[in-house]
C-alpha positions in Angstrom: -35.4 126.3 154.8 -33.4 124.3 157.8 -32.1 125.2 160.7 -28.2 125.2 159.0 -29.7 127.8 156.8 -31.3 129.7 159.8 -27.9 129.7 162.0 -26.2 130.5 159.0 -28.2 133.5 158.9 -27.5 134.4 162.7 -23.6 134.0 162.6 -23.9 136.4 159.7 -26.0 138.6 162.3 -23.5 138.3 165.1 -20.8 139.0 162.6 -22.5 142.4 161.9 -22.6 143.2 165.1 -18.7 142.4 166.1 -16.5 142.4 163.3 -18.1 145.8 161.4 -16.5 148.9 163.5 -19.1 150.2 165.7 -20.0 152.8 163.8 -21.2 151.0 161.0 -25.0 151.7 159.9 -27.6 154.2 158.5 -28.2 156.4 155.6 -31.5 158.5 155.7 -34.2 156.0 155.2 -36.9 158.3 153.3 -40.4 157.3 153.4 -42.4 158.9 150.6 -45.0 161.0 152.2 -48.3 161.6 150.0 -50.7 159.1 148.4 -49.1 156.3 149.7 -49.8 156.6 153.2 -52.6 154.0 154.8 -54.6 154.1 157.7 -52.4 151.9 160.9 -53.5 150.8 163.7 -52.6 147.3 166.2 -57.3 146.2 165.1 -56.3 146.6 161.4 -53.2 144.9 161.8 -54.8 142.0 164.3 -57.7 141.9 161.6 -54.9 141.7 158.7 -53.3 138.1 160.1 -56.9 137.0 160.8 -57.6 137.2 157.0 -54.0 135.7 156.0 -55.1 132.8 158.1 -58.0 132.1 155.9 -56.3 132.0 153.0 -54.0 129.3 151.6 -50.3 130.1 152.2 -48.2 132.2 149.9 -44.3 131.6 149.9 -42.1 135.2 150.0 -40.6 136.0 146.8 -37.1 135.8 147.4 -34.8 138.2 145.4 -33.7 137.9 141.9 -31.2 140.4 141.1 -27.8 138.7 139.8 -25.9 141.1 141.6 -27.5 140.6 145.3 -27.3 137.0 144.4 -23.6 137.2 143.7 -22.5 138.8 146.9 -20.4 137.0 149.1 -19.6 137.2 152.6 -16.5 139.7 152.4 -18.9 141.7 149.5 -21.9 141.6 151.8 -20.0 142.7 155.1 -18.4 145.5 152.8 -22.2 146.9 152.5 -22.5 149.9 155.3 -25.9 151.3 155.9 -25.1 155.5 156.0 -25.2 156.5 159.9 -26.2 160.5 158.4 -29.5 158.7 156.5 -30.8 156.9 159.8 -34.6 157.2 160.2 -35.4 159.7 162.8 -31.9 161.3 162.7 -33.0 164.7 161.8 -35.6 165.0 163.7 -33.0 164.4 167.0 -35.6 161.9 168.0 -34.6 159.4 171.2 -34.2 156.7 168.5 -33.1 156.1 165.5 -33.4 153.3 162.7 -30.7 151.3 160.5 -31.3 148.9 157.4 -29.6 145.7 156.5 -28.9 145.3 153.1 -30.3 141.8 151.2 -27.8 139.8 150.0 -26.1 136.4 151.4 -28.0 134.4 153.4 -30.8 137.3 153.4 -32.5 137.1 150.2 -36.5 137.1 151.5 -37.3 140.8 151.3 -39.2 142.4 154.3 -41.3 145.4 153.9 -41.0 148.1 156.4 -43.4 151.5 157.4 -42.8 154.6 159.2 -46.3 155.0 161.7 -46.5 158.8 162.1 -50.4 159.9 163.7 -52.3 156.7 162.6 -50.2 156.8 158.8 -48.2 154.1 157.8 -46.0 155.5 154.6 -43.7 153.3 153.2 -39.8 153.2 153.7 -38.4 152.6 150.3 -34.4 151.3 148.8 -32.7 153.7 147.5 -28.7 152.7 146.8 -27.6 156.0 148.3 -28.9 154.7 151.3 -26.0 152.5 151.5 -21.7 152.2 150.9 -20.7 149.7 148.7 -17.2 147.9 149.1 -15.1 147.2 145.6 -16.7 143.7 145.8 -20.2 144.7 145.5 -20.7 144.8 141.8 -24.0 147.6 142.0 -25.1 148.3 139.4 -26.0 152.4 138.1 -29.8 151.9 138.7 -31.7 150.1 141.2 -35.3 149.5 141.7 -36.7 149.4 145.4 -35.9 146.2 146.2 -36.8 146.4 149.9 -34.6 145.3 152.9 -33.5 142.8 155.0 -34.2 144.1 158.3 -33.3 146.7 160.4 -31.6 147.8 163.7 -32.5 150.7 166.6 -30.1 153.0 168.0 -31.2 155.2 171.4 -29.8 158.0 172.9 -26.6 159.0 174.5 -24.8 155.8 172.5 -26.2 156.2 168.7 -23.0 154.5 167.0 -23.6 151.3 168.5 -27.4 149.8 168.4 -29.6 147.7 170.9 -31.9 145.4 169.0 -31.7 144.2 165.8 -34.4 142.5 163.5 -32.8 140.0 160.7 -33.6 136.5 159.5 -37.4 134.7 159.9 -38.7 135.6 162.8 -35.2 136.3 164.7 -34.4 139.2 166.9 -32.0 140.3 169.6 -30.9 142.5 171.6 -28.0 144.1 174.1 -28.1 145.2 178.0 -25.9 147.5 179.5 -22.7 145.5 178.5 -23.3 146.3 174.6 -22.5 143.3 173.8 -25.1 140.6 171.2 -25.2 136.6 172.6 -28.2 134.5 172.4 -31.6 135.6 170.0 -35.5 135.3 170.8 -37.6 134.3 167.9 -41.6 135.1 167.3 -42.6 132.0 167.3 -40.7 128.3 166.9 -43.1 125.4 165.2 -42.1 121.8 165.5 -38.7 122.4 166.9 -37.0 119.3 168.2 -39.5 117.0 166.2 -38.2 114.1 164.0 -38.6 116.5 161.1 -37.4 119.9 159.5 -39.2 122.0 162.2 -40.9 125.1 160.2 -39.4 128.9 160.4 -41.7 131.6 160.7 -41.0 134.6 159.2 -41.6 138.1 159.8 -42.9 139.5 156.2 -43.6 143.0 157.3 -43.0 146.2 160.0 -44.5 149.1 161.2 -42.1 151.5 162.9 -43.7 154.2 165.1 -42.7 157.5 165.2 -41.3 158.4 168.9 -42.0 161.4 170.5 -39.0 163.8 171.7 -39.2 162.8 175.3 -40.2 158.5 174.3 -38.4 156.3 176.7 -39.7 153.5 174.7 -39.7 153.0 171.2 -43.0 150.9 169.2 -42.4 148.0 166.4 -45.6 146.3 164.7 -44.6 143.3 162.8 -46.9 140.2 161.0 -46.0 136.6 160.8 -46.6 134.7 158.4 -45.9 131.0 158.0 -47.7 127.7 156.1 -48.9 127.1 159.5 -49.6 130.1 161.4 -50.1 134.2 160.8 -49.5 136.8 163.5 -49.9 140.0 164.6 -47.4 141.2 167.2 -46.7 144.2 169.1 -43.1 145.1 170.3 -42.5 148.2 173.0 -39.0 148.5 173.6 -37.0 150.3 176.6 -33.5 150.6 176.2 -31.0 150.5 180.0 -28.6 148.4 181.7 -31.7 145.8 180.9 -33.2 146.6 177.9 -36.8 145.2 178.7 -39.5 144.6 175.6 -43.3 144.0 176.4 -44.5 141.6 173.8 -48.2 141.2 172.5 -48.5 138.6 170.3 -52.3 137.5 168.2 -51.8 134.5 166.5 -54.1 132.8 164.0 -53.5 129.2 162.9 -54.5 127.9 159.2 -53.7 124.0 160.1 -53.4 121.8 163.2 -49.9 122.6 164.6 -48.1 119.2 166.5 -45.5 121.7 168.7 -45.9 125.5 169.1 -43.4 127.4 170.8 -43.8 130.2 172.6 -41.7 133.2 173.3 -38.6 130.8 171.8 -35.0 131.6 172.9 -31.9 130.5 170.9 -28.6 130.2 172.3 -25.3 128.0 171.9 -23.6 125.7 174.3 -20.4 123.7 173.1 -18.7 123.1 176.4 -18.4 124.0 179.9 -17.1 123.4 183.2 -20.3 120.7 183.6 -19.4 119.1 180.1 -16.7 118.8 178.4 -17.2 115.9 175.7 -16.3 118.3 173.4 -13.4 121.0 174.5 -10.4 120.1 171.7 -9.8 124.2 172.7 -7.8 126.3 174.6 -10.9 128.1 176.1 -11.9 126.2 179.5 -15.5 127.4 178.2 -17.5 128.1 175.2 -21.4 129.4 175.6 -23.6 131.9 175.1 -25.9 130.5 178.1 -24.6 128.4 180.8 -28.1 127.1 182.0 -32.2 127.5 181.8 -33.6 129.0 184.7 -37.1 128.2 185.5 -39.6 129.8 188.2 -42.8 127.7 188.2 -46.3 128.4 188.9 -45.7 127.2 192.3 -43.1 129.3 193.3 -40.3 126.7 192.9 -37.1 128.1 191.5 -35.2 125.9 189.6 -31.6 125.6 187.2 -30.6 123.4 184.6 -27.1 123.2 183.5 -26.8 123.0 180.0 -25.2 120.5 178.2 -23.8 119.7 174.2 -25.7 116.6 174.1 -24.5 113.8 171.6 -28.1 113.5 170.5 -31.1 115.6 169.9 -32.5 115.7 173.5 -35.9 117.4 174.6 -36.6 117.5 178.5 -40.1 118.7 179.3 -40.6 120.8 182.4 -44.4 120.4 183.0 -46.0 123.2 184.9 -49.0 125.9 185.0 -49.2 129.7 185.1 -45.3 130.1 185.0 -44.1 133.1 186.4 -40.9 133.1 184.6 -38.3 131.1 181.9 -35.2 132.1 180.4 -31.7 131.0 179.3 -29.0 132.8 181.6 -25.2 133.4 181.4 -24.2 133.5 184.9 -20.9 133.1 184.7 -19.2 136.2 184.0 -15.5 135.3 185.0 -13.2 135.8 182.3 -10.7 133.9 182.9 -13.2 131.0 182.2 -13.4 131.7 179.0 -10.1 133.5 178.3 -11.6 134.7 174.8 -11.2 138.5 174.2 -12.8 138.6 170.9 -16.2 136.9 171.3 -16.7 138.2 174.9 -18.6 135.0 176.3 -18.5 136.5 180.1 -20.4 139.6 178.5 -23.1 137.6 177.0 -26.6 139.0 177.7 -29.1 136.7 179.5 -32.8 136.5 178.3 -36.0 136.1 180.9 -39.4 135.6 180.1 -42.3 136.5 182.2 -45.5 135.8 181.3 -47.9 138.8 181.5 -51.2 137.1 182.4 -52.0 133.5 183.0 -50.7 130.8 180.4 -52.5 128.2 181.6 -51.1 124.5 181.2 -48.2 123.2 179.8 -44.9 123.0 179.8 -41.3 125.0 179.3 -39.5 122.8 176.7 -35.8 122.3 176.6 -34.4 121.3 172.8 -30.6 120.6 172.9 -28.7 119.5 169.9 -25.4 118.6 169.3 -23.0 121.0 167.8 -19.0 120.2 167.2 -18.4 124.1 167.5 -19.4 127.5 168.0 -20.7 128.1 165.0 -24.1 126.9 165.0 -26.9 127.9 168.2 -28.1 124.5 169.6 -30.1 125.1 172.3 -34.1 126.2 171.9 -35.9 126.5 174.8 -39.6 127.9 174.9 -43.3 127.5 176.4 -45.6 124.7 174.9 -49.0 125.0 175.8 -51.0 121.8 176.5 -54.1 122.8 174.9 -53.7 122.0 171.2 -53.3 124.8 168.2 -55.9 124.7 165.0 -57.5 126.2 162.4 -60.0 129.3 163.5 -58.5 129.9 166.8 -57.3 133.0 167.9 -54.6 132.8 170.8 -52.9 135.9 172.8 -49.9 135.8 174.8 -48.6 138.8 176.6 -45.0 138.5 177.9 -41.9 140.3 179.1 -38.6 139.8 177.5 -35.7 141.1 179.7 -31.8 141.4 178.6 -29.2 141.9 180.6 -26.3 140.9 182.8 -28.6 140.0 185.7 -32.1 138.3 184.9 -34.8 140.7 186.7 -36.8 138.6 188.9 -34.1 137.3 191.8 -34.5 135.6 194.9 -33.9 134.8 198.4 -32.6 131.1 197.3 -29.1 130.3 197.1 -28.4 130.4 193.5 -26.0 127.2 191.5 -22.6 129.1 190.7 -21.1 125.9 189.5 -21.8 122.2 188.5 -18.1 119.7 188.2 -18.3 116.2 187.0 -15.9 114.0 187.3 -14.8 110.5 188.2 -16.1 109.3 191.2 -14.6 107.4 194.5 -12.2 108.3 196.4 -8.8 109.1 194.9 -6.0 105.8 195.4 -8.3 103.9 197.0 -9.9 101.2 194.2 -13.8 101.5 193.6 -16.1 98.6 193.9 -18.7 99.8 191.5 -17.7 102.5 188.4 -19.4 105.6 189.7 -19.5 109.7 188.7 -19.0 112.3 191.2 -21.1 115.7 191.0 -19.8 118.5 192.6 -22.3 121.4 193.0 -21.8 124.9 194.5 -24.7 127.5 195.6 -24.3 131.1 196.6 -26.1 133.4 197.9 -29.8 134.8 200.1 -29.2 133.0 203.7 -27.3 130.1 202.8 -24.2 132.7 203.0 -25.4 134.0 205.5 -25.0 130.6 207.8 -21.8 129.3 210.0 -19.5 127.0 208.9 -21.3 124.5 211.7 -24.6 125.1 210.7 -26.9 122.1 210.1 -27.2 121.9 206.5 -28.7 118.8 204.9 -28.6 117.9 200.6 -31.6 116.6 199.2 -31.0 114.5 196.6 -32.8 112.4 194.2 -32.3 110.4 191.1 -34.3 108.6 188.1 -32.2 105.2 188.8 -28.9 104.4 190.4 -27.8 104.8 193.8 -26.3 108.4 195.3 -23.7 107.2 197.3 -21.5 110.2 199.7 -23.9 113.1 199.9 -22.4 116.2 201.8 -22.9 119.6 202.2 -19.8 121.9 203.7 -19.1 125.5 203.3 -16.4 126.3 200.5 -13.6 127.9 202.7 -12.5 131.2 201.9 -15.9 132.0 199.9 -19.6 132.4 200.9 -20.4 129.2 198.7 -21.7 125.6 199.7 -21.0 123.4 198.4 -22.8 119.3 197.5 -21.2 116.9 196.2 -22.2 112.7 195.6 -21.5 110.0 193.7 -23.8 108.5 191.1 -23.6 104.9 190.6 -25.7 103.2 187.4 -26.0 100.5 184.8 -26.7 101.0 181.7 -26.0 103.9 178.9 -30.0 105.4 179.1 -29.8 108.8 180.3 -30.7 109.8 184.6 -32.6 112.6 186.2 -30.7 114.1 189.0 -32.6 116.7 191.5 -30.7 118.4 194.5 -31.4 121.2 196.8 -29.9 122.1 200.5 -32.4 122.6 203.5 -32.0 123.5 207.2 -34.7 123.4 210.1 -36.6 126.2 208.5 -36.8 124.9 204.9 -35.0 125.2 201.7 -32.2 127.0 201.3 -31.2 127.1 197.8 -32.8 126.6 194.3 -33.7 123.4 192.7 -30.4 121.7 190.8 -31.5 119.4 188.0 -29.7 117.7 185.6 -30.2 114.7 182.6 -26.6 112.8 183.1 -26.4 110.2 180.3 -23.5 107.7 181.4 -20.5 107.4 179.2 -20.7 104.3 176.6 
C-alpha cells in the first residue's frame, strides 16, 4: 500500500462526509446475541497484541467478491447505510453507530463488536442493512462479508455524525462547526523516509454499550502491522470541541527506524505565506495553516506551513512536550472564497500528552502536492529512545477538535505571515533580498500604545536580516515585524522571530524554513 492509495482512501472519506446529504447513514446493525458472545475487557485485549507481536505477520485478506470489486465511485457513493438500523437507535441511547460499506478503495475488511457488561458479540453484514443505488450490481444473497468502518452520531444532532473510523489506521472527527478537515492516525511508521513508509491498520473494534445518561462514548480497537501490534483505547466526548483521551499499548515485532506518534494528516497547497503554487481563484487553499508547538519548557511556538517543492522534514527537538497540533487559524472567508469545501470551517487538531514522553522530537513531514486532492503534511512525536522487538510502550494523550485549539495563552499569537520581494519600492536594490512581513495579535501586545517600546528579535541560519521593525497595524490590535532576508545560495534558511519589551516576551515564537527561489 502507498500513500496515493492511502489519500485516495481519505478523499473518498471526505467525500462521504460532504457530497452524501446529511442524512445519509445507518440501518440496524444486529449483533447476534447467544453463543457467540466472548469475554472483553482493555488486559485481554492488551494481552491479545502482546501475542500478535510474537508471532510472524499475517497480511488482511482483502475482499473477493466480483461485485464489491466492481463498484465504482458513483456505485459506491450510491451505497447508504439505513439511519432506522443504526446501532443503539432503539434503545434512544446518547449515541448511535453507522457502517461503511467495503467497496472502492476499501476492500480490507474490519471486524467490529458490540461490548455490553464485559460481552463482546459480534456485529455481522447483512444487505438490508444498507440501500443500494442502480449501479450497485448486489447480488440476491450475501454472506457476512464484514465492514469497512463505521461512524458515531450523538445527541441532539443524529443526522449528521462526529467521528468517523475508515482506511488503515485513519480517523477523524468534527467540533462545533460540523464540519470534517484534517485526520489523526494510530500510529505513522517510517513516514518521510526515502522509502514507502508502512500503513498500520486497524483490523478490529470493540464498541461499548453507553449508558442512558454517557456523555462519552468507548471504542477498543487493535493494530496490527508487519512492524508493530496495538492495543488502543478511545473515550470520546462530543461539544463545540469534541475531545478523545487516547490510550495506546504498543508491542513491536522488528526494530522500527521512525515511529510516529499520535500522527496528524492534513493538506496545504497554498496560502497567503506561499504561493508557488496558486493557478486558482481561491487566495487560499488548506486544511491547516500552521503547526503549533508548546515545548517542555514552556516556549510557544508557530510554524507556517508551506507546499514544499521537495519532501522536507524539520525536527523540533524537545522533552516532556506539553502540547503539538496542526491548526486552522484563519477562519476569514473571504480568504478562501470557497463555499463548497468550507476551508475557514476546518477543525484544528491538538495533542497533549497525558504523562511524561520523555525525549524526542515533534516531526514535521511536508510533501509536495500540485492540488487539493492529496493530504501532504504529517506531523507527529518521535521518541529518541529507539522501538524493538519485546518492548512494550504506552502513550496516554489528548486529542482535541475544534475551532479554537484548547490550551491558549497570554502570548501574542501569528495571525499572518506575507513574503514578498524585498527593498524598498522604486528605489534599485544593491543585493536581491525577500521581505517577511509578520503580524501577531493578541494577550498584552494589544494591550500596548502605539508608542510603546517594542523590539523584534530576529535570527536566521545564514544571510543577513536587513530593516527589522516592529509598529502597531493601524486601525487593528495587531503588530506587526517585518525584515528583509538577504542570502546566497538555493539551500534552504531557518528564520526565528518574536517581539519583546522591558518585561520580556511578548508574543510566540515565529519560525520558518525559507528555501530561496532558483
Amino acid at each position: 500500500m502507498t500513500r496515493r492509495d492511502i489519500l485516495a482512501r481519505l478523499m473518498a472519506l471526505a467525500a462521504w462526509g460532504t457530497l452524501l446529504p446529511v442524512g445519509f447513514g445507518g440501518a440496524r446493525a444486529e449483533s447476534r446475541r447467544g453463543a457467540s458472545g466472548k469475554p472483553f475487557s482493555k488486559d485481554w485485549l492488551r494481552e491479545e497484541a502482546r501475542r500478535l507481536a510474537r508471532e510472524p505477520y499475517k497480511a488482511p485478506e482483502e475482499v473477493s467478491q466480483k461485485w464489491i470489486l466492481d463498484l465504482d465511485w458513483d456505485a459506491y457513493q450510491s451505497i447508504r447505510y439505513r439511519p432506522d438500523h443504526s446501532l443503539w437507535s432503539k434503545e434512544n441511547l446518547p449515541f448511535q453507530v453507522r457502517l461503511f460499506h467495503l467497496g472502492l478503495y476499501f476492500k480490507h475488511p474490519v471486524s467490529l463488536y458490540e461490548v455490553v457488561e464485559g460481552v463482546a458479540e459480534p456485529i455481522h453484514y447483512s444487505r438490508d442493512l444498507f440501500t443500494f443505488g442502480d449501479k450497485a450490481k448486489v447480488p440476491n444473497t450475501v454472506g457476512d462479508i464484514g465492514f469497512a468502518g463505521f461512524r458515531i452520531h450523538a445527541q441532539p444532532d443524529f443526522e449528521r455524525d462526529m467521528v468517523a473510523f475508515l482506511g488503515a489506521s485513519y480517523f477523524r472527527a468534527v467540533g462545533g462547526a460540523k464540519q470534517y478537515g484534517l485526520s489523526a492516525r494510530g500510529l505513522a511508521l517510517d513516514t518521510g523516509l526515502p522509502r514507502p513508509e508502512e500503513f498500520p491498520e486497524f483490523r478490529r473494534f470493540w464498541l461499548e454499550r453507553p449508558s442512558s445518561r454517557a456523555e462519552a462514548v468507548v471504542i477498543h480497537a487493535l493494530l496490527d502491522s508487519p512492524s508493530i501490534t496495538g492495543a488502543y483505547t478511545f473515550e470520546i466526548r462530543p461539544g463545540d470541541t469534541t475531545v478523545m483521551d487516547i490510550e495506546a499499548h504498543l508491542f513491536p515485532r522488528q526494530a522500527i527506524e521512525r515511529i510516529g506518534i499520535a500522527p496528524l494528516t492534513s493538506m496545504f497547497q497554498h496560502g497567503e505565506n506561499d504561493r508557488r503554487v496558486s493557478d486558482d481563484f481561491r487566495p487560499e487553499i488548506h486544511d491547516s495553516d500552521g503547526l503549533s508547538l508548546w515545548t517542555g519548557a514552556g516556549e510557544r511556538i508557530w510554524r507556517p506551513l508551506v507546499n514544499s517543492p521537495v519532501v522536507r522534514v524539520n525536527s523540533f527537538m524537545d522533552e516532556n512536550p506539553k502540547g503539538f497540533g496542526l491548526l486552522q487559524r484563519d477562519r476569514n472567508f473571504d480568504h478562501y472564497l470557497d463555499d463548497g469545501a468550507m476551508y475557514h470551517r476546518r477543525p484544528s487538531a491538538w495533542v497533549e500528552p497525558l504523562g511524561g514522553w520523555g525525549r524526542g522530537a515533534v516531526q514535521l513531514v511536508e510533501i509536495p502536492t500540485p492540488d487539493e486532492t492529496f493530504d501532504n503534511i504529517v506531523a507527529f512525536w518521535n521518541p529518541e529512545e529507539p522501538f524493538g522487538p519485546g518492548q512494550e510502550r504506552i502513550f496516554n494523550y489528548r486529542l482535541s477538535w475544534g475551532s479554537e485549539p484548547p490550551a491558549r495563552t497570554d502570548a501574542a499569537e501569528v495571525v499572518g505571515t506575507h513574503i514578498g520581494a524585498g527593498g524598498i519600492p522604486g528605489q534599485k536594490n544593491r543585493a536581491p533580498s525577500r521581505k517577511f512581513v509578520i503580524d501577531f495579535e493578541g494577550g498584552r501586545l494589544s494591550e500596548l500604545s502605539d508608542d510603546a517600546k517594542v523590539e523584534p528579535v530576529i535570527s536566521v541560519s545564514r544571510g543577513q536580516i536587513k530593516e527589522p521593525a516592529a509598529r502597531p497595524v493601524r486601525g487593528t490590535r495587531a503588530w506587526r515585524c517585518n525584515f528583509d532576508l538577504v542570502s546566497e545560495g538555493r539551500e534552504p534558511i531557518d528564520l526565528r522571530c518574536f517581539l519583546r519589551d522591558g518585561h520580556g516576551a511578548l508574543t510566540e515564537t515565529w519560525l520558518y524554513q525559507w528555501t530561496p527561489l532558483g
